[in-house]
Kinemage of the C-alpha trace (Angstrom):
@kinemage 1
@onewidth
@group {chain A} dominant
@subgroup {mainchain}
@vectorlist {calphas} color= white
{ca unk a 1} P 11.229 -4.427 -34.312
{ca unk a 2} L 12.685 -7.668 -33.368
{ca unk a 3} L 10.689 -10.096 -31.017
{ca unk a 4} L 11.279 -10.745 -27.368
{ca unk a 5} L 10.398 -13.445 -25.270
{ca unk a 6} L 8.909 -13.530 -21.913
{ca unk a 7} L 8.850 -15.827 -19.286
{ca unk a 8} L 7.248 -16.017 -15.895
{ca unk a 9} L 8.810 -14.618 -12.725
{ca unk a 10} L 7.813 -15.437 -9.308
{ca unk a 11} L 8.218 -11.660 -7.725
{ca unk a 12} L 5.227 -11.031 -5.374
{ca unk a 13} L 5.541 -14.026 -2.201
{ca unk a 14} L 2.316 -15.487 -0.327
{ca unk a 15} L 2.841 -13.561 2.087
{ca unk a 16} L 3.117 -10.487 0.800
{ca unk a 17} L -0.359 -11.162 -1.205
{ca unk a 18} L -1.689 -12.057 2.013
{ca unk a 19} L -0.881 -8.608 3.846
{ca unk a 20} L -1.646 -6.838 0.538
{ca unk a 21} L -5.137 -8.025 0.791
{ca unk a 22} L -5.454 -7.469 4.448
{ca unk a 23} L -4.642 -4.638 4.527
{ca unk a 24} L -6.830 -3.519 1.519
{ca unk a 25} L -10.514 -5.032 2.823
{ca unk a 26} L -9.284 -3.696 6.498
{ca unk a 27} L -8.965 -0.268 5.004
{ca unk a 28} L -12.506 -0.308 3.469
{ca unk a 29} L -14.029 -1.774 6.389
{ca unk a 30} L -12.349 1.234 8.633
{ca unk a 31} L -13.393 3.704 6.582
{ca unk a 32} L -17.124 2.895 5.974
{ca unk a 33} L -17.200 1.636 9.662
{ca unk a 34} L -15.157 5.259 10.715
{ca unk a 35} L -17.058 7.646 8.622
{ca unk a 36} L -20.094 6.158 10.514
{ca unk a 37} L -18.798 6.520 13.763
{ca unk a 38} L -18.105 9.773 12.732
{ca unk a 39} L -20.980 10.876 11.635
{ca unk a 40} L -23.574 8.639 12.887
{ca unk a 41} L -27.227 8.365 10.446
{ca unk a 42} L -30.531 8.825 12.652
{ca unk a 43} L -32.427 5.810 12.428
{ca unk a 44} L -36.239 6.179 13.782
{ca unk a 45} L -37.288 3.241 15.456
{ca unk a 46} L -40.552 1.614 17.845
{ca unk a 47} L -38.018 -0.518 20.349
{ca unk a 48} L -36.855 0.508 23.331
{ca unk a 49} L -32.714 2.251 23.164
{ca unk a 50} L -31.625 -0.566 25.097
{ca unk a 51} L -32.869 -3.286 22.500
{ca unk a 52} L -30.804 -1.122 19.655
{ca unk a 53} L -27.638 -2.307 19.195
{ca unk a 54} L -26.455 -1.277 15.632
{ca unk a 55} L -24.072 1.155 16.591
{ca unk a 56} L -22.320 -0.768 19.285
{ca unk a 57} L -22.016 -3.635 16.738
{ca unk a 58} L -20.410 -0.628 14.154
{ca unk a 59} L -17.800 0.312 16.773
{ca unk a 60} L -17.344 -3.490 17.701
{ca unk a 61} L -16.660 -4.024 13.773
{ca unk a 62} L -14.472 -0.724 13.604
{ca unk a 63} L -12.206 -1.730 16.678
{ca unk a 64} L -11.504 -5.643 15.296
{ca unk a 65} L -10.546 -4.991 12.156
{ca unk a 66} L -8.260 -2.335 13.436
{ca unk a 67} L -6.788 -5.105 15.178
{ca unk a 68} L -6.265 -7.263 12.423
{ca unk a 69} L -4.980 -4.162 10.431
{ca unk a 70} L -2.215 -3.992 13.541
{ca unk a 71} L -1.275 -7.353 13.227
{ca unk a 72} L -1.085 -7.360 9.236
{ca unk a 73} L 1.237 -4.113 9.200
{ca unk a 74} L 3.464 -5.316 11.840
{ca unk a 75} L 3.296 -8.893 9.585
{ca unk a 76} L 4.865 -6.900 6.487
{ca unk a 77} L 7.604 -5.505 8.299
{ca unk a 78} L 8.898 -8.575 9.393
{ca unk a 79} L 8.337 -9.523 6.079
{ca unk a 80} L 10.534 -6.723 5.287
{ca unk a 81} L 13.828 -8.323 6.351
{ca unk a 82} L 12.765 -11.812 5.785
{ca unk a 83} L 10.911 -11.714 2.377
{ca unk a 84} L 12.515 -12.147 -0.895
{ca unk a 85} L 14.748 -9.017 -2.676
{ca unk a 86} L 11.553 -7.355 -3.884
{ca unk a 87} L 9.773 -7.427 -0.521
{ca unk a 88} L 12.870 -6.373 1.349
{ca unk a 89} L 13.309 -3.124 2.586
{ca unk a 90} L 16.110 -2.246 0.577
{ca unk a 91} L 13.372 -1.865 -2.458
{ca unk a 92} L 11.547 0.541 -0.899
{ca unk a 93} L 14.568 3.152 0.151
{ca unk a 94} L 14.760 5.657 -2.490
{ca unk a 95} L 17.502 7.765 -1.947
{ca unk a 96} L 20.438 5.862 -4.478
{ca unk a 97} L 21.708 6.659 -7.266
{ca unk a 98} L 20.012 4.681 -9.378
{ca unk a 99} L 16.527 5.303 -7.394
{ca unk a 100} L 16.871 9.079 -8.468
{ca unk a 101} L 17.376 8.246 -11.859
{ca unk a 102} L 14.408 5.638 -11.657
{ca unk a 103} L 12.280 8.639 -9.802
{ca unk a 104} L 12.778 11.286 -12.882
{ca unk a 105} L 12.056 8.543 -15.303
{ca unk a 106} L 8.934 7.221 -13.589
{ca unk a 107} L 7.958 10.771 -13.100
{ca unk a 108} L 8.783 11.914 -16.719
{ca unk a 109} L 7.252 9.162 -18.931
{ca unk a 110} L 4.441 7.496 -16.515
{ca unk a 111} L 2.793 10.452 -14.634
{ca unk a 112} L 3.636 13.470 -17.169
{ca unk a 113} L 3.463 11.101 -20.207
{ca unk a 114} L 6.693 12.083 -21.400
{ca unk a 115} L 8.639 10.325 -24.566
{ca unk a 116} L 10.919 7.926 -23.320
{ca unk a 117} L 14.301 9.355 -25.106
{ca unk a 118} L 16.997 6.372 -23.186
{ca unk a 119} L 14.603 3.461 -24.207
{ca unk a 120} L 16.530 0.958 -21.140
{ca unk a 121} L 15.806 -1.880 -20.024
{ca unk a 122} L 16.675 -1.312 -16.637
{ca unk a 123} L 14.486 1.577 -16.523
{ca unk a 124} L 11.608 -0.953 -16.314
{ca unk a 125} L 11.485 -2.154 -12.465
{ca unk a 126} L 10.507 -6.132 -12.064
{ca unk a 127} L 9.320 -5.263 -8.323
{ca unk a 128} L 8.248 -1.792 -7.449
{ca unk a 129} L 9.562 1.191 -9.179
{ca unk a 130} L 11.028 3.970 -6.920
{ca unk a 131} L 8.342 6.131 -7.411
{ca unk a 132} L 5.992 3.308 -6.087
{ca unk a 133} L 8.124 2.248 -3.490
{ca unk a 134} L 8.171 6.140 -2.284
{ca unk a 135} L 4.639 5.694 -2.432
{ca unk a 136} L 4.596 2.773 0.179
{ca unk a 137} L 6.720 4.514 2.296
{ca unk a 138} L 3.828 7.244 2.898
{ca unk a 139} L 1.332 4.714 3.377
{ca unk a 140} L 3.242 2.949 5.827
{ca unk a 141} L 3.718 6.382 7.555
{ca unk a 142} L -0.356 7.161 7.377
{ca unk a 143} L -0.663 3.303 8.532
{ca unk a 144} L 1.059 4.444 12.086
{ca unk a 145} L -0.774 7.434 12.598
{ca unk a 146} L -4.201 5.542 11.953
{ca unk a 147} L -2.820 3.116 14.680
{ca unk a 148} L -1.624 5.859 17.028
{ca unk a 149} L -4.415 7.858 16.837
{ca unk a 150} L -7.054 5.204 16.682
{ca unk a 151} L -5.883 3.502 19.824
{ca unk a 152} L -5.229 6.351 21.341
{ca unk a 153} L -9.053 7.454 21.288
{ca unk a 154} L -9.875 3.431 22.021
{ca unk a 155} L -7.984 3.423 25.057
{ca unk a 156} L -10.359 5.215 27.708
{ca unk a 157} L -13.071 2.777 27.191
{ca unk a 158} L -10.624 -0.460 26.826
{ca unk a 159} L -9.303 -2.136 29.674
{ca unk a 160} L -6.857 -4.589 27.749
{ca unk a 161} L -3.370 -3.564 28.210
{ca unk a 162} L -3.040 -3.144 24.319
{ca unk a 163} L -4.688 0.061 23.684
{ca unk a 164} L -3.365 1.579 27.155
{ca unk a 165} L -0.114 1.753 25.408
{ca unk a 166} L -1.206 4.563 23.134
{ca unk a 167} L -3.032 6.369 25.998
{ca unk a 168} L -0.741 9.057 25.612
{ca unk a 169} L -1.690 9.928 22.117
{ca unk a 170} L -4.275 12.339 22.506
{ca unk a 171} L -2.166 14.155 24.912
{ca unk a 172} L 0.880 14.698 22.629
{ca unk a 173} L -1.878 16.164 20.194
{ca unk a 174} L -3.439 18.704 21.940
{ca unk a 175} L -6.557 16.507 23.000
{ca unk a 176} L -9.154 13.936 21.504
{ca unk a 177} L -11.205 16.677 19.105
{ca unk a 178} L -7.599 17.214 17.735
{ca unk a 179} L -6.446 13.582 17.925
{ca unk a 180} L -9.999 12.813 16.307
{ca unk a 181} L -9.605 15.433 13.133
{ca unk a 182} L -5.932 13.520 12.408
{ca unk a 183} L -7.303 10.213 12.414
{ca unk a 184} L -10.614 11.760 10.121
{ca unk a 185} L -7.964 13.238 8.258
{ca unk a 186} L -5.412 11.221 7.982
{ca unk a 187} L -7.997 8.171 6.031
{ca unk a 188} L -8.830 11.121 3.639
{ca unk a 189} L -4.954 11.051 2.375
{ca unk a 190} L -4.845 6.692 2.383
{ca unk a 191} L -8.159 7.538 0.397
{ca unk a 192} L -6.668 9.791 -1.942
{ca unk a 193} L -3.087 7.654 -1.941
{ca unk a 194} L -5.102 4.349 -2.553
{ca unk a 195} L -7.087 6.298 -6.089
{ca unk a 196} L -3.635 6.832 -7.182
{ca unk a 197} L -2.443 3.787 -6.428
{ca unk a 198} L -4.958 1.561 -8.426
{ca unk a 199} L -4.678 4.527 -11.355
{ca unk a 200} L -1.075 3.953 -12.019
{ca unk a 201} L -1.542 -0.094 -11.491
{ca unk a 202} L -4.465 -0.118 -14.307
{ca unk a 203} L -2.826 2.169 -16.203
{ca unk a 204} L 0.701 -0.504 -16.179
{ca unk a 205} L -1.669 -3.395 -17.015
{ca unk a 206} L -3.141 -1.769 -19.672
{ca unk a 207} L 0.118 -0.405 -21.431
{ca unk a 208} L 2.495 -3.222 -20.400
{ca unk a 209} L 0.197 -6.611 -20.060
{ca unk a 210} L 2.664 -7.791 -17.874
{ca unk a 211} L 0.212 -9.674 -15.606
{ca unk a 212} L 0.544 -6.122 -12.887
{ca unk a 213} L -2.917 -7.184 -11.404
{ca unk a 214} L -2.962 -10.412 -11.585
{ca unk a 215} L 0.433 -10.865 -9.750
{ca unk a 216} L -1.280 -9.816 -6.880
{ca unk a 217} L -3.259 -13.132 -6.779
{ca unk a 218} L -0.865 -15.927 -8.441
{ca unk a 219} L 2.563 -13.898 -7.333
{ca unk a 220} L 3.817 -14.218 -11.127
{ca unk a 221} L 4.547 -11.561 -14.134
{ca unk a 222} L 5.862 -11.873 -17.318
{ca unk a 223} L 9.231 -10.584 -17.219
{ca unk a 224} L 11.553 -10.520 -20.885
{ca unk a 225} L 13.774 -13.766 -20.401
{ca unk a 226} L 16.723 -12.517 -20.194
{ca unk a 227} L 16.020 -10.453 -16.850
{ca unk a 228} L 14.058 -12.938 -15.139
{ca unk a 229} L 17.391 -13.997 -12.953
{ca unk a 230} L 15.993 -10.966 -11.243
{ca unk a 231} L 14.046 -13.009 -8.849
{ca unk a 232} L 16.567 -14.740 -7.630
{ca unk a 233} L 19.700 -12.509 -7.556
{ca unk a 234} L 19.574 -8.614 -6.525
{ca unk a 235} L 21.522 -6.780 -9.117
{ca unk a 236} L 19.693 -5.608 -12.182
{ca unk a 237} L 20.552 -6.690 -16.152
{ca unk a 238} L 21.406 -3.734 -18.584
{ca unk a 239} L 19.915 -4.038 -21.515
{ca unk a 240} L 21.167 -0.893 -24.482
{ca unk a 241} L 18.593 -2.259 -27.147
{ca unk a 242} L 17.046 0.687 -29.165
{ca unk a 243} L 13.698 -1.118 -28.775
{ca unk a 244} L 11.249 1.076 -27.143
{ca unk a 245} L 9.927 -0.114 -23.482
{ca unk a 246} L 6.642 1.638 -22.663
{ca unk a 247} L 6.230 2.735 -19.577
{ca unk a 248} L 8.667 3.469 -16.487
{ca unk a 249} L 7.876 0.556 -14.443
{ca unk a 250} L 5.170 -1.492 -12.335
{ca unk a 251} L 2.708 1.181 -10.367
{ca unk a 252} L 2.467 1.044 -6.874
């Protein structure tokens, strides 16, 4: 097996770190903050009710970091159409040619652990992979129902002008018990989403050591030389070598 040479790519913009990370910590302070609010513990205690405060300071907590979680998302989609050709949109839409062909492959060898028969190159995404980028597009979509629904229940006790504009919410879903179970809901699926996300990004770093977690904090992976043009125009380089690629692609 002859040797390749790889060089460092810049592929993952401040930016996009910066709403990557956002958005991670604001998801794990929502749901430890949520599942309390949901299920509040009973704490015994000698002071008076009105000198307890814990829970106000929960929902306080819950209600600002879903603010900072609105401002991150609606960050990354501007991001979307100003960012570089592996944050743009156009990465994340699926439905091409090649993104089917990417799909099967990503499905075949990375989740069933199928043998890699074409042994391309290009089968090897430098951004996402299709399979990951579908995977964004259904967090994206859970991302607006947590806002929906969230402000939707925040609204009757808010009198900023914000939250008033999802006062309709719980109407459109039958009521706040209802609205409540979709929101309750809806974190259980980012939950189980966000397991499979770090499973398939450990799993690239371990079988690739292309730098797949660490890109996340310097914005760089190793990418073979001859591809990394990649990250600065949009159309891919074949590569035909026989020499085996692991893999499908970077995890989402």
């Amino acid at each position: 097996m002859k040797p390749y040479s790889f060089k460092r790519a810049y592929i993952w913009e401040l930016p996009v770190r910066i709403f990557h990370w956002a958005n991670a910590l604001s998801l794990v302070v929502l749901a430890v903050t949520g599942f309390i609010i949901a299920n509040p513990p009973a704490i015994l205690s000698g002071q008076d009710p009105t000198q307890i405060y814990w829970f106000g300071w929960v929902r306080f907590i819950h209600f600002a970091t879903a603010y900072v979680f609105t401002v991150s998302i609606l960050m990354r989609f501007y991001w979307a159409f100003m960012g570089n050709q592996f944050a743009h949109w156009k990465a994340y839409w699926p439905f091409t040619k090649e993104g089917i062909h990417n799909f099967k492959h990503v499905m075949k060898v990375d989740v069933f652990l199928g043998e890699d028969e074409e042994n391309k190159l290009s089968n090897i995404s430098v951004g996402h992979n299709v399979v990951a980028a579908a995977a964004y597009m259904l967090f994206f979509f859970l991302f607006l129902v947590m806002i929906f629904t969230g402000f939707g229940l925040y609204a009757p006790t808010s009198e900023w002008w914000f939250p008033q504009l999802f006062a309709w919410v719980p109407s459109v879903f039958g009521g706040d018990f209802d609205t409540r179970m979709i929101h309750h809901v809806t974190m259980w699926l980012i939950i189980l989403v966000t397991v499979i996300h770090i499973y398939l990004v450990l799993y690239h770093e371990w079988l690739e050591g292309r730098g797949e977690v660490s890109s996340m904090f310097s914005g760089y992976k190793f990418v073979r030389a001859e591809r990394v043009e990649m990250s600065t125009e949009e159309k891919p380089l074949e590569d035909t070598t026989d020499e085996p690629t692991p893999g499908g692609g970077d995890g989402c």
